[in-house]
Each structure stands twice: as C-alpha cells, then as structure tokens.
C-alpha positions as CSV (number, residue, x, y, z in Angstrom):
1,X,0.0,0.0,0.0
2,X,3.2,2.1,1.1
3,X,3.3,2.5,-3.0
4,X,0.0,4.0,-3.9
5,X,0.1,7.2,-4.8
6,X,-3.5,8.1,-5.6
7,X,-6.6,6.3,-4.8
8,X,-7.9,3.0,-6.6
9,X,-11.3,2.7,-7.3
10,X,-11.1,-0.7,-5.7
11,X,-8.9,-3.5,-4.6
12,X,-8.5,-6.1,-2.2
13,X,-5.8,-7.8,-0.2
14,X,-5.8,-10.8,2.1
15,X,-6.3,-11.1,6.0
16,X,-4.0,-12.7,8.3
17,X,-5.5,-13.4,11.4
18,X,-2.2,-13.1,13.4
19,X,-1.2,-10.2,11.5
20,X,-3.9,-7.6,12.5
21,X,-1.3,-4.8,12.8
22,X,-0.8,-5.2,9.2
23,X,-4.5,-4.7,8.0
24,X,-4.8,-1.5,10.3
25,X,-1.8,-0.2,8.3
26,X,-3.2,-0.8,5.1
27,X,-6.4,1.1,6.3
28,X,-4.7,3.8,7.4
29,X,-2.6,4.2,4.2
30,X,-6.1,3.7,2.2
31,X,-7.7,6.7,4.6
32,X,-4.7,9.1,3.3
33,X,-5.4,8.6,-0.5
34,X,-9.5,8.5,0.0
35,X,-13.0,7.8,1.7
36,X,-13.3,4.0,1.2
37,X,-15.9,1.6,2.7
38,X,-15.0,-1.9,3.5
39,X,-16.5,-5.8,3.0
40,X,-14.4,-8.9,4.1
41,X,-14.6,-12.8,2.8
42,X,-13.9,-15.3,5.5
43,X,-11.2,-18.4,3.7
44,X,-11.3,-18.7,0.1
45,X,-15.3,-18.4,-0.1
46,X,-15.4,-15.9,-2.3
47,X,-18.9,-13.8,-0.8
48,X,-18.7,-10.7,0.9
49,X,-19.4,-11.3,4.5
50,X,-21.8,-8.3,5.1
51,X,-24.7,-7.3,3.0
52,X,-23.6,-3.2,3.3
53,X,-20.3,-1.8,3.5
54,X,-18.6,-0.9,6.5
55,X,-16.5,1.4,8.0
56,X,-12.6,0.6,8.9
57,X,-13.2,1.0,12.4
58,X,-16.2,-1.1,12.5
59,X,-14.1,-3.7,10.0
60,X,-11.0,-4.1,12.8
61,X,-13.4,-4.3,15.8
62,X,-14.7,-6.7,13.9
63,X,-11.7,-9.2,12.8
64,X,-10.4,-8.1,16.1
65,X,-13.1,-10.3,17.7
66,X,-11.1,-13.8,15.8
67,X,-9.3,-16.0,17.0
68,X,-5.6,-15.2,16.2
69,X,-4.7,-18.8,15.0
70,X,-8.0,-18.7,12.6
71,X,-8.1,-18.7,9.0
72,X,-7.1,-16.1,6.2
73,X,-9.4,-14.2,4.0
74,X,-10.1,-11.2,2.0
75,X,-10.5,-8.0,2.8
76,X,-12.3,-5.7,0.0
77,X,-12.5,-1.5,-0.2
78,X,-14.1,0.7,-2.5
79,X,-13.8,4.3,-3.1
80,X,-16.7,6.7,-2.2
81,X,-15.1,9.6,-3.0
C-alpha cells in the first residue's frame, strides 16, 4: 500500500489473522489517499461477509473479535469519493 500514490477505485488484499497490525496499516494508508468503505470474505469463499459496507473502524473491531490462529481471508475497499 506504502506504493500507492492516488486512490484505486477498488482493490483487495488478504487477512491474516495473526497479523492484525498489518491490516490497520493498510487502512490507514487507504484513509490518506481516500474515503473507502470496506466488505471482508472469510477463507477462500469468495462472498462478501456483510450485505452493506462498513467502515474501517467497524471492520477491525470486527476481525479483532477472531481468534488469532484462525483462518485467512479477503478483505475488500471501495472508493466513495
């Protein structure tokens, strides 16, 4: 993320349980290029865990909440603005 330079319209990039520090970086790069809302997909399923978009706070409180030996997944943004 370090190599963005402006915003992406979207993108995604996996979740690693034991590696929370390392999503909250990504969001926090994200937050300096744009306003982005955020989905997750638990393993390799594919299907967006929530039926709206979230926040990044409300998306780290969330995979906050796992178990830190649990499985991988997704983790999706879009651009509002």
């Amino acid at each position: 993320m370090r190599g963005l330079s402006q915003p992406l319209r979207a993108l995604s990039f996996e979740y690693v349980p034991p590696a929370l520090d390392v999503v909250e970086s990504c969001l926090q790069r994200l937050a300096e290029l744009g306003t982005y809302l955020y989905n997750w997909s638990p393993g390799e399923s594919m299907r967006l865990h929530w039926p709206e978009w979230v926040s990044a706070a409300t998306l780290l409180e969330y995979l906050d909440r796992f178990p830190r030996q649990g499985n991988p997944g997704d983790v999706y943004a879009r651009l509002l603005r």
